[in-house]
N, C-alpha and C positions, 0 to 999 in steps of 0.2 A: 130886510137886507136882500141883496139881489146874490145866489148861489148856481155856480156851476159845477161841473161832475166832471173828471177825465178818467177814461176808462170804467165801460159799460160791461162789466161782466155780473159774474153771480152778487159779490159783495157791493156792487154801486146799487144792486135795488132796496139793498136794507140801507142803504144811506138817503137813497132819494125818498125813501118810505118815510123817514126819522124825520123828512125837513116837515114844518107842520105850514102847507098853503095858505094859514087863517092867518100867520106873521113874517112867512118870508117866501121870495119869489125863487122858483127854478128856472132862470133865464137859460140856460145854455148847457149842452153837452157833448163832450168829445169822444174822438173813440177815433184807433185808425182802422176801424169797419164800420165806414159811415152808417151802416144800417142798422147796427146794435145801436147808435146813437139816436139813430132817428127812431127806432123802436120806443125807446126811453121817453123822449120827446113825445111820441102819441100815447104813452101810458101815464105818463105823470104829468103831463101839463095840455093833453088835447092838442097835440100838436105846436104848442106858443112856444116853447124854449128851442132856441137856434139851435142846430148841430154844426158841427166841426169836424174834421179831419184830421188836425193837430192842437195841441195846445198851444202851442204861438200862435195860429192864427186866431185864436181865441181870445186868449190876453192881451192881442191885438186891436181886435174889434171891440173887447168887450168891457164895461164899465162896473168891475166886478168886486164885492165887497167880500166873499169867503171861499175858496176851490177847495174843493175834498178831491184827495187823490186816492185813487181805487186802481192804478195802473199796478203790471210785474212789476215786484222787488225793486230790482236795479233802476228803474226810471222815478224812486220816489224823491232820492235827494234832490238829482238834477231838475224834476220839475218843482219842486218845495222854491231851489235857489230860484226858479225864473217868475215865480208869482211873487215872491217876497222882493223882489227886485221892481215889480210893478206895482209895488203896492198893494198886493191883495193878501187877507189873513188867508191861511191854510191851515185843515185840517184832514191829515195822511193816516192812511192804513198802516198798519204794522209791513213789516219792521220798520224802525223808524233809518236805519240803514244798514247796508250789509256789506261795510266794513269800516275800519277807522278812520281812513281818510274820506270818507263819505261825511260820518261822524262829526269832524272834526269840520267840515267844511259846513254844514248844516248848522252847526252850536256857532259859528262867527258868524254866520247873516241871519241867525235868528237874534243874536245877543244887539247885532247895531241897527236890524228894524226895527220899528214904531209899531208896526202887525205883529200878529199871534199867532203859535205858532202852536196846533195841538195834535197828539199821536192817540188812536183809535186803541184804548186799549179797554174795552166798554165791560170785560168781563168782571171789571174792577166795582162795577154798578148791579153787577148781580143781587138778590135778595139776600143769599146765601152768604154770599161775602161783606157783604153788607153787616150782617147781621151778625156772624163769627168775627168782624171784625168790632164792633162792636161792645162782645160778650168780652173779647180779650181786653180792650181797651177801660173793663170795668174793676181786673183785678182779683175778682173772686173766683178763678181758675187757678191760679199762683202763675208763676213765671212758665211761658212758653222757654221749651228747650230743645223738641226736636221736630222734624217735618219730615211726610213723602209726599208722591205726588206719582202719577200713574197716568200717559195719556194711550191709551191702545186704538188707533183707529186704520181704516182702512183704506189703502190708495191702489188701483192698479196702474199696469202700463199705462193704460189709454190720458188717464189723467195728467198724465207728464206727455206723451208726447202729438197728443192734439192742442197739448197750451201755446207751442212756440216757446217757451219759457224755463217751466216748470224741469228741476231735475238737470238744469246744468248747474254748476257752482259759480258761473260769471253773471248768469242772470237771477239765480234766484238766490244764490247765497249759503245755500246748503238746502237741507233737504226736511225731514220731520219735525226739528225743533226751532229753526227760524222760523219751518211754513204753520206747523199743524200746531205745537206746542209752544211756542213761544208767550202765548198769554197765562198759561200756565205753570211756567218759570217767572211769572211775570209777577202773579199772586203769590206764590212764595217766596220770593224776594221783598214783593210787601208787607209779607207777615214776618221774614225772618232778619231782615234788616239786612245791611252790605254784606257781602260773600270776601272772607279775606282770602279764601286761597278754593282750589276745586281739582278735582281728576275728571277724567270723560273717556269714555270710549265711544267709536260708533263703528256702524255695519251696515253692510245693505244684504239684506237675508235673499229679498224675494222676489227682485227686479234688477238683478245680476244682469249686466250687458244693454240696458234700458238705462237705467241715469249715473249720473256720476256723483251723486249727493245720499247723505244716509237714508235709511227708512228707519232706524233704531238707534236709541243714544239711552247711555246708560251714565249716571253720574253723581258722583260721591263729593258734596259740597259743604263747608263748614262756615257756615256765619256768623256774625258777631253774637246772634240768640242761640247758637246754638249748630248741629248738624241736620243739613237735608240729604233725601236721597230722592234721586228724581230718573224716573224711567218714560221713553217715550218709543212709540211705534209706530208706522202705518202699516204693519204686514200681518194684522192682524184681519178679522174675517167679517168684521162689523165695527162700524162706530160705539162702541160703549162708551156710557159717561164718564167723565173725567173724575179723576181719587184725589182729593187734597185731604191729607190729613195733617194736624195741626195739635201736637202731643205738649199737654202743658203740666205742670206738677200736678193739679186736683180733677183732670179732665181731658180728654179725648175730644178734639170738634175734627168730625167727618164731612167735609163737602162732598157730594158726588153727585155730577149734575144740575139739577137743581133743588138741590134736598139738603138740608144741615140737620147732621144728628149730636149727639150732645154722649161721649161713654163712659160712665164709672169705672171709679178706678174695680171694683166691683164685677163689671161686665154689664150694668144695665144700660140699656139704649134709649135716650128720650128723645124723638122725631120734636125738633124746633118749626113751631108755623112759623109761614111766613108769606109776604106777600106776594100775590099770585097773576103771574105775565103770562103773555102769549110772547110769542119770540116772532122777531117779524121775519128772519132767515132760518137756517138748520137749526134747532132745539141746542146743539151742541157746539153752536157758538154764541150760544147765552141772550140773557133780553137785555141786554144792557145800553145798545146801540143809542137808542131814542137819547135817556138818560142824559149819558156822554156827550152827544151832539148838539143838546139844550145846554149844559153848562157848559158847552166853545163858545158859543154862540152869547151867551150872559156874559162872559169875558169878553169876547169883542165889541160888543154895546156897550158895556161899561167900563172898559179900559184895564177888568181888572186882570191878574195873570190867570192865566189858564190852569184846571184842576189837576189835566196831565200835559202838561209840557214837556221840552227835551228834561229842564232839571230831575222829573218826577218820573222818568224812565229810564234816566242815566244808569244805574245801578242795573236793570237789570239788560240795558244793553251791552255792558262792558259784561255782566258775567256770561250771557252769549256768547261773548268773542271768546273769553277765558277757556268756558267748555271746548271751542271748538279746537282753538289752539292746545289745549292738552290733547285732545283727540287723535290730531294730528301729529304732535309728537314737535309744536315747536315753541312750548314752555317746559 
């Protein structure tokens, strides 16, 4: 299959890394700083894949079978509608949008094309979840009933205002739990099924007069298995690994990172092996990429629905909006 890229930042190199050269071509990459593009271009293909300056002029020129979109936030629907309109499947970074009428315009021209349409949410492919998902799905834990979730990592100014983007509310959509945490709402939502109702608060502790989007979200959410509580940050002083915990009648499964531990009800801890990645970007955004990208791509060859598509992120994109709107004070 012939694949192009638009938007060459940090997250397009774990994408253009995931495509495997031995079965599909990198023809093409855009960027509106030609040079990040062209950059990409001389690392992953020797120079052979075209660059670009826009993505119209791409879908223009180009005779394209799958776009990954890696662009800010706010440019993922509108570029999603303009490939799927040209016929080419797409596969987009999180979020899969950042609001409802984005939402709602994205699920009609994914629902009346023939193309595929899949959302990067690869942390779903980890070992860890994998395998905790797994051990639940076997029963011999009794019923799952409650969950947290812990994301504490680290942003300063510079990171919001060298992006152009990052840290307004019209472009990026809010702030620590669409950008940083979002897949981590994402995993618990998988594990604890639809969210009927939620509270939220947020805050920006530490970059007061620098953005207008939170660093901190706090949130008390009750699903159909059960109550979660999910805490998220960037004003924190380091990246630490991320805390799922996944509290069931006969057992405690701890994710952190990428480690699954297993805790009696007793207190004993059993460290679950398991199998062991290299991560092709930050460690803390999980090895899951490759994964993901291989089963798009098995659905686009064979016609069948994709593993995450909008249906398989619906739920935790709606309970997004919900946090945010309790946040805000307009539910």
């Amino acid at each position: 299959m012939k694949i192009a890229i638009v938007g060459c930042g940090g997250i397009a190199k774990v994408h253009a890394g995931s495509v495997n050269p031995q079965e599909h071509q990198l023809v093409a990459f855009a960027d509106i700083l030609p040079q990040r593009a062209q950059d990409f271009s001389q690392q992953y293909t020797a120079g052979k894949a075209r660059v670009y300056a826009s993505l119209e002029e791409m879908l223009e020129k180009e005779d394209l079978d799958v776009l990954h979109i890696c662009t800010p936030h706010y440019l993922h629907v509108p570029m999603a509608l303009a490939a799927l309109e040209k016929g080419v499947h797409v596969f987009m970074e999180k979020p899969p949008a950042i609001s409802h009428q984005q939402y709602a315009a994205l699920k009609e021209a994914a629902q009346k094309s023939s193309c595929r349409l899949g959302v990067c949410f690869q942390n779903r492919y980890n070992p860890s979840v994998q395998t905790a998902k797994s051990l639940l799905e076997s029963g011999e834990f009794g019923r799952l009933i409650s969950a947290r979730a812990f994301v504490t990592w680290s942003r300063g100014g510079a990171y919001y205002t060298e992006s152009g983007w990052r840290g307004a509310l019209a472009t990026e959509g809010g702030g620590a739990l669409i950008n940083q945490s979002i897949h981590t709402l994402d995993l618990m939502t998988m594990f604890m099924g639809h969210a009927e109702n939620c509270e939220a608060s947020i805050a920006n502790h530490h970059l007061k007069g620098v953005i207008e989007v939170e660093d901190t979200m706090e949130a008390y959410i009750r699903y159909e298995k059960g109550v979660g509580l999910f805490y998220c940050t960037t004003a924190f002083g380091s990246n630490a690994p991320i805390l799922l915990e996944l509290h069931c009648e006969k057992m405690v499964l701890r994710i952190e990172g990428d480690t699954l531990t297993l805790i009696a009800p007793d207190g004993t801890k059993t460290a679950v092996e398991l199998e062991k990645r290299v991560a092709l970007g930050k460690g803390y955004w999980g090895t899951g990429h490759t994964a993901c990208i291989r089963d798009f791509y098995h659905a686009v060859q064979t016609g069948a629905q994709p593993a995450i598509g909008l249906p398989e992120v619906e739920n935790t994109f709606q309970l997004m909006m919900d946090l945010y709107e309790s946040a805000r004070g307009q539910r």
